[in-house]
C-alpha positions in Angstrom: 11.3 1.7 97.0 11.6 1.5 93.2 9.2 -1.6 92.8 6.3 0.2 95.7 6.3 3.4 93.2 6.1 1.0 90.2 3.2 -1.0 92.0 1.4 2.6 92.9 1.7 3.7 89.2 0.1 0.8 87.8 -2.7 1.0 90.3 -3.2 4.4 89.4 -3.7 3.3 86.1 -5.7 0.6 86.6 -8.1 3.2 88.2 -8.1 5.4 85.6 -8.6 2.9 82.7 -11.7 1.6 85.1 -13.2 4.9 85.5 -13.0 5.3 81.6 -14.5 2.2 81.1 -17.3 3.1 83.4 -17.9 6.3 81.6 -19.4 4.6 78.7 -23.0 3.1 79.5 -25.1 0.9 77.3 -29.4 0.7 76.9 -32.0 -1.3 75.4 -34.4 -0.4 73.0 -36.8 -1.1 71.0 -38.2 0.8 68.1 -41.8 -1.1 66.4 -41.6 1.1 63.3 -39.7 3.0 61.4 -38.2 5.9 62.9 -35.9 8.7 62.0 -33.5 10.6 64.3 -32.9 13.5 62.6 -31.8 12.3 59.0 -30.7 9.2 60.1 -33.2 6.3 59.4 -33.6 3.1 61.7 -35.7 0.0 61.2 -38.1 -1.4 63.4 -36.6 -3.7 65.8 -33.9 -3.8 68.6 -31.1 -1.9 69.5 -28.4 -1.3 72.0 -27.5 2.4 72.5 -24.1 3.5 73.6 -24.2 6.7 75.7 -20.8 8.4 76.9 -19.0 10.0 74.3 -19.6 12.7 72.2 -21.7 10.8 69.9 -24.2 7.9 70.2 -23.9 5.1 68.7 -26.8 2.5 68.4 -26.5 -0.8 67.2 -28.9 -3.3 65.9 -29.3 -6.1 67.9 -29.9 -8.4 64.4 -27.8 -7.1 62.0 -24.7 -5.6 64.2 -25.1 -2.4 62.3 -23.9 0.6 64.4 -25.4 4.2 63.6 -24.0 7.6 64.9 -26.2 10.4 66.1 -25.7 13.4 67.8 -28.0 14.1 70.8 -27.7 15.5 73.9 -27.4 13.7 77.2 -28.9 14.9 80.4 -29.6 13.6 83.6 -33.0 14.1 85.4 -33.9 14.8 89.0 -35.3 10.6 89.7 -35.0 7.3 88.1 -37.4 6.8 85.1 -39.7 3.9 85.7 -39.6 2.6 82.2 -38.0 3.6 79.5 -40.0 5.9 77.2 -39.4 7.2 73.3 -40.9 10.3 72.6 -41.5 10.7 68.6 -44.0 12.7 66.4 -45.2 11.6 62.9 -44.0 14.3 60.5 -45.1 13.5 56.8 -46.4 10.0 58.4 -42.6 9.1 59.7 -41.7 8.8 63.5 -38.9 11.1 64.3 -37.7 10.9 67.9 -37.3 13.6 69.9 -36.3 12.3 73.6 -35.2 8.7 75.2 -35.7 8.2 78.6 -33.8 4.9 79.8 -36.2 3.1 82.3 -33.9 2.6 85.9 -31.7 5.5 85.8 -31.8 9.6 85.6 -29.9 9.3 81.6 -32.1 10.9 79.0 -31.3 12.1 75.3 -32.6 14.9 73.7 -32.1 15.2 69.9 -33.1 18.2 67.8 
C-alpha cells in the first residue's frame, strides 16, 4: 500500500513539473534593424523569445545575450499566418509595439 501511494505521488509530480515545463513557450524572430522596446535597445539580427512568465526574455541567437521586457501576452481568436512585428519610427528609431507569432493565437503587446 505504502510503495502504490509512493508511486502515485511521484506521478503527480511528474505531471505537475510537465505542465510547468509546458507553460513556458519559445519564438523566433528576427529584427533587420535596430529596434527599441521601450527603453531597451536590440540589434538587428535573431532572437529567440521566451513567453510564459511574468517577463520576456529574448535572447540573441549570436551572442547568447538575454534581455528582459515587460509586455503583455494575449491570445487572439485564430492562428496568425506569419509572424508579424508591428513598430513605428519615432526620432528615426523602430520601437515595437506588438508581436504576433506566425502558427499560434500568442501575441505581445508592449507599451
Amino acid at each position: 500500500m505504502k510503495s502504490k501511494m509512493t508511486c502515485v505521488a511521484i506521478l503527480l509530480a511528474f505531471g505537475f513539473l510537465t505542465a510547468a515545463a509546458r507553460a513556458d513557450e519559445s519564438y523566433k524572430i528576427t529584427l533587420g534593424n535596430a529596434s527599441k522596446i521601450g527603453s531597451t535597445e536590440l540589434a538587428p539580427g535573431d532572437y529567440k523569445v521566451l513567453v510564459g512568465g511574468p517577463k520576456l526574455v529574448l535572447t540573441a541567437v549570436k551572442t547568447g545575450a538575454a534581455i528582459e521586457v515587460a509586455g503583455k501576452v494575449e491570445n487572439g481568436d485564430k492562428k496568425f499566418d506569419t509572424t508579424e512585428i508591428h513598430s513605428k519610427k519615432v526620432d528615426g528609431v523602430s520601437h515595437i509595439s506588438e508581436i504576433r507569432f506566425g502558427g499560434s493565437k500568442t501575441k505581445i503587446i508592449f507599451d
